[in-house]
Each structure stands twice: as structure tokens, then as C-alpha cells.
N, C-alpha and C positions, 0 to 999 in steps of 0.2 A: 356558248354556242355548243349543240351537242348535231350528231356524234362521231366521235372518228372513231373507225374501227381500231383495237389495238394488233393484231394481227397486220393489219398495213402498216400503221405505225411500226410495229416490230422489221417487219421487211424493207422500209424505206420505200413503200409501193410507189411508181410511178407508171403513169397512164390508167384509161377506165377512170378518169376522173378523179384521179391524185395525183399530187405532187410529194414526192419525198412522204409517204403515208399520209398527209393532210389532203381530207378534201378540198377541191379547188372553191365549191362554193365558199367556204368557211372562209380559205386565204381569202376570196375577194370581197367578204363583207365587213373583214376587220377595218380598215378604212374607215364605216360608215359609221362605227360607234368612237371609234378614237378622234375621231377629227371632230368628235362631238362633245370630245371630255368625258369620255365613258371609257372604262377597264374592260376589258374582254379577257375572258377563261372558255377553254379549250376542254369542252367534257370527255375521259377516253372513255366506251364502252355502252354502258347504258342497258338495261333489261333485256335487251335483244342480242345484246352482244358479250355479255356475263361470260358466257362460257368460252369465247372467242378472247377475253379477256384474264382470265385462269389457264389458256391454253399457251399465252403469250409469256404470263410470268414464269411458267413450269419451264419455255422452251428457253428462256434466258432472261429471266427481270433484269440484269443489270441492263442490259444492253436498250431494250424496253426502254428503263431511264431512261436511259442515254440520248437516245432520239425523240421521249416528250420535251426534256431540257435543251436539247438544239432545236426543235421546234416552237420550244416557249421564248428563245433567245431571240430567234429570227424573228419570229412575227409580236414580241413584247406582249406576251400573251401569259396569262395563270393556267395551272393546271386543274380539274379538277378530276379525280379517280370514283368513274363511281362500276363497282363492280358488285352486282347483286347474286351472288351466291353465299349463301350461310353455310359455311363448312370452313374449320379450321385447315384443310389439308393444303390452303394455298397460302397461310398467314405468313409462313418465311420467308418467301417468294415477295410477299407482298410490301415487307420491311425489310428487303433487300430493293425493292421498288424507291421505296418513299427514301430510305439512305443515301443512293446510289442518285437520285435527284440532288441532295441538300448537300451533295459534296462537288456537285459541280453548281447549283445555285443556293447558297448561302441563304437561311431563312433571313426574312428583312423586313420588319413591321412598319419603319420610318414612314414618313408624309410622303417622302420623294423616290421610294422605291418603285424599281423596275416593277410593271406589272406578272413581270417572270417570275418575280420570287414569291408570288403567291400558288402555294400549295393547299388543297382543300379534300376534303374527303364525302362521301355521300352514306350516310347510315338510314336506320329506318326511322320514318316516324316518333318511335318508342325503344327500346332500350329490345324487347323481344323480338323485332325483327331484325334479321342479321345481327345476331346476339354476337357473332364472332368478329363482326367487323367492330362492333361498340366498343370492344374494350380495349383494343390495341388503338382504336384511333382516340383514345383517349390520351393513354400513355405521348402517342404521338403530337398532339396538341400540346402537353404539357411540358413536354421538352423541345417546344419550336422545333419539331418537324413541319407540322400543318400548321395554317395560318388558321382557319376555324375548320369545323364540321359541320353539315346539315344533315338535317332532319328533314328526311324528304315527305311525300304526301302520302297519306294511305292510300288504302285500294281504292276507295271511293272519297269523294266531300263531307268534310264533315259536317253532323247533323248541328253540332251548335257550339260554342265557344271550349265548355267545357271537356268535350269530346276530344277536342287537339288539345290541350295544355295538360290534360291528363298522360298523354303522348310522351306529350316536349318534356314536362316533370322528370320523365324519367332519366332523362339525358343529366339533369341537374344534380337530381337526388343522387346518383351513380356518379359525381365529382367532374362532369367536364363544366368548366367555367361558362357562367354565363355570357360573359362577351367575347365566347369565341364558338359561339353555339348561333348560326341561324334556319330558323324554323319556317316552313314552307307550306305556302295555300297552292289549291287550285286555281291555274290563269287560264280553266279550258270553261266548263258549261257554267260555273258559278259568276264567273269575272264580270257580264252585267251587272250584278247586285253590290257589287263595290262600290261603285258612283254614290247610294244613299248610305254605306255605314255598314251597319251593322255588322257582321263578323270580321270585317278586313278591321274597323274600328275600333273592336274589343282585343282581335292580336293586337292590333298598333299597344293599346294598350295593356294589355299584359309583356309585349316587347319591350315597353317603357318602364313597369315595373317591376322586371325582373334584370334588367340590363342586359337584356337578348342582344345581338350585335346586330341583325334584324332577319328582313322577312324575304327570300326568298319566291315566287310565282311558277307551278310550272306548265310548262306549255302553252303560255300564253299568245295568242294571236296563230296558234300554228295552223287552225281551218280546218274542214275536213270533220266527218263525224260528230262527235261527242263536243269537237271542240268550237269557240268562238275565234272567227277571224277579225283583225282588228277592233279585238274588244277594248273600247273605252274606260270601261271602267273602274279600270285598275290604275289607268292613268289619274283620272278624276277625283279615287278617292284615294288616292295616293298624297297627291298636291294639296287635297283638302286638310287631309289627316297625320303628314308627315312634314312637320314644318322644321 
């Protein structure tokens, strides 16, 4: 579920439509995926809120932790960091962030782990955008800090299969394991065209062999502009194509 401000988060904001810096909508939709048998992760930050999220770790990342892991505790929920600025000036700050998590929840791969103890990180596409974030969340995967990383979507859909796994390659070729890497489509103006195949079919397959851990959709179903409101067809071709 995206997004909580980190800045509230930092403050423990209450009122205006938080609780303890979590949005209320958010607390009250966790419910609706767990009673379903679904994990829910708690996105801080998000393109809009980047710099409000650099502004949070400069003013104190432990403590930042501090309150995503009592929030991750309470509502049994993952964390996922995605903070889109490409500049080293916040990276200590930020592995002061990810520590300061993993010391009060304990990374935990197990079948039966808390939804808590998953930690995830948001990089670009390719390896060139947020080249700063790439290489420390590597490290950090690799030493069970993060549970995986994503690749999130370019600026636009891509034009054909090749075009994203040129992307993803890079993530690979630059040493983050492939099953702890998942890669991410458009769930806004393309997601009709799932239902017959075609490019969700060719990830599916290129996620199978490469041993991607999988695939990711964003913004899917969110309405409004550019985007598809309860689009189908990522459901459809999901269940078609993901057995």
C-alpha cells in the first residue's frame, strides 16, 4: 500500500487523517488483504515525497526506524523504502535507516515469518537510475538486510519485451541475485492487454528463466487519468499465466 508520508511517520503524526504517522485509510484496509491470505507492505515516501523522505533521515533515521518497525509490528505489515533521489549525500543516513530496522526486527526468510520482517527496497528500472541507491542495496540484500529489491517501471510502458529485460539485466549483471530481484510492469493504461498475453507472458517468462523472484504491477486499479480502474486484466492473465 503506498504512501505514508515519512515526515509523519518521523513525528508519530496524529490527526488530519493519521494515526501515529500512518494513514488511517491504509490501517483500515489492512484487514481486507489479510483476512484474505495476502501480506501487505507499508510503502514510505514515494516520487512525491522523496525529498520529505531525505529530509526525515538527515533529521534522525534512527528514530525514523524506529517508528516504521513499531508500525510494522502493530499492524504485521512489510516495510518497503522507496525514496527516489539519486544523490549519495543521504546514503549513511539511509544504512543507518535499514540497521536500525533489522536490530529491532531480525531479518527472517522462514515460511512462517511475521509479515514484519520483511524489508524491501525500490531501485530504478536499470542499474543508471538511482545509480546511488543500486549499489548499497545490493550490499544490503546480500547480507540479509533487505528481503529483495525492485525494479521499479520506467517513465513510460515499455515498447516490447526486450526493452525491459534490458533494464532488469542490469540489476543481474551488477551481482544482485536473481531470486531476490522482482521486476515491475505497468498496472495503469497497459493492464487491459494482460488478459491475451503478450508482454505480461513473455515477463512471466523471462521471470521463469531467469529465477526472478517475480513481478511486481504498479498502480494498478488506482482510476483516474492515465490509469485503468479495476482493470481485469492482470488478474486474468495472471491466473492464466502464473500457475
Amino acid at each position: 500500500m503506498s504512501f505514508m508520508d515519512p515526515i509523519a511517520l518521523l513525528n508519530a503524526q496524529n490527526g488530519n487523517g493519521y494515526t501515529n504517522g500512518v494513514p488511517n485509510g491504509m490501517i483500515a484496509s489492512v484487514s481486507y488483504f489479510t483476512s484474505r491470505g495476502i501480506r501487505v507492505m507499508f510503502s514510505i515516501g514515494g516520487a512525491s515525497w522523496s525529498d520529505r523522505f531525505v529530509s526525515a533521515l538527515n533529521q534522525n533515521a534512527a528514530q525514523f526506524a524506529k517508528n516504521a518497525a513499531m508500525t510494522a509490528k502493530k499492524y504485521d505489515v512489510g516495510m518497503e523504502i522507496d525514496v527516489e533521489v539519486d544523490s549519495s549525500s543521504y546514503a549513511s543516513q539511509l544504512g543507518t535507516f535499514v540497521d536500525t530496522y533489522r536490530t529491532l526486527i531480525p531479518y527472517d526468510s522462514s515460511a512462517n515469518a511475521s509479515s514484519s520482517t520483511m524489508l524491501t527496497i525500490d531501485m530504478g528500472s536499470g542499474t543508471d537510475y538511482l545509480a546511488t541507491i543500486a549499489s548499497p542495496a545490493r550490499g544490503w540484500v546480500s547480507s540479509n538486510k533487505l528481503n529483495w529489491a525492485n525494479a521499479m517501471v520506467s517513465d513510460s510502458p515499455w515498447n516490447d519485451i526486450n526493452e525491459a529485460t534490458s533494464s532488469w539485466q542490469q540489476h543481474l549483471s551488477a551481482g544482485l541475485p536473481a531470486n531476490r530481484l522482482v521486476v515491475s510492469q505497468y498496472g495503469s493504461n497497459t493492464c487491459s492487454s494482460y488478459n491475451s498475453g503478450g508482454i505480461l507472458q513473455e515477463t512471466v517468462q523471462w521471470v521463469q528463466g531467469k529465477g526472478v523472484r517475480g513481478i511486481a504491477f504498479w498502480a494498478a486499479g488506482s482510476g483516474g487519468g492515465e490509469f485503468v480502474s479495476n482493470c481485469r486484466g492482470i488478474q486474468q492473465g495472471s491466473q492464466a499465466l502464473l500457475k
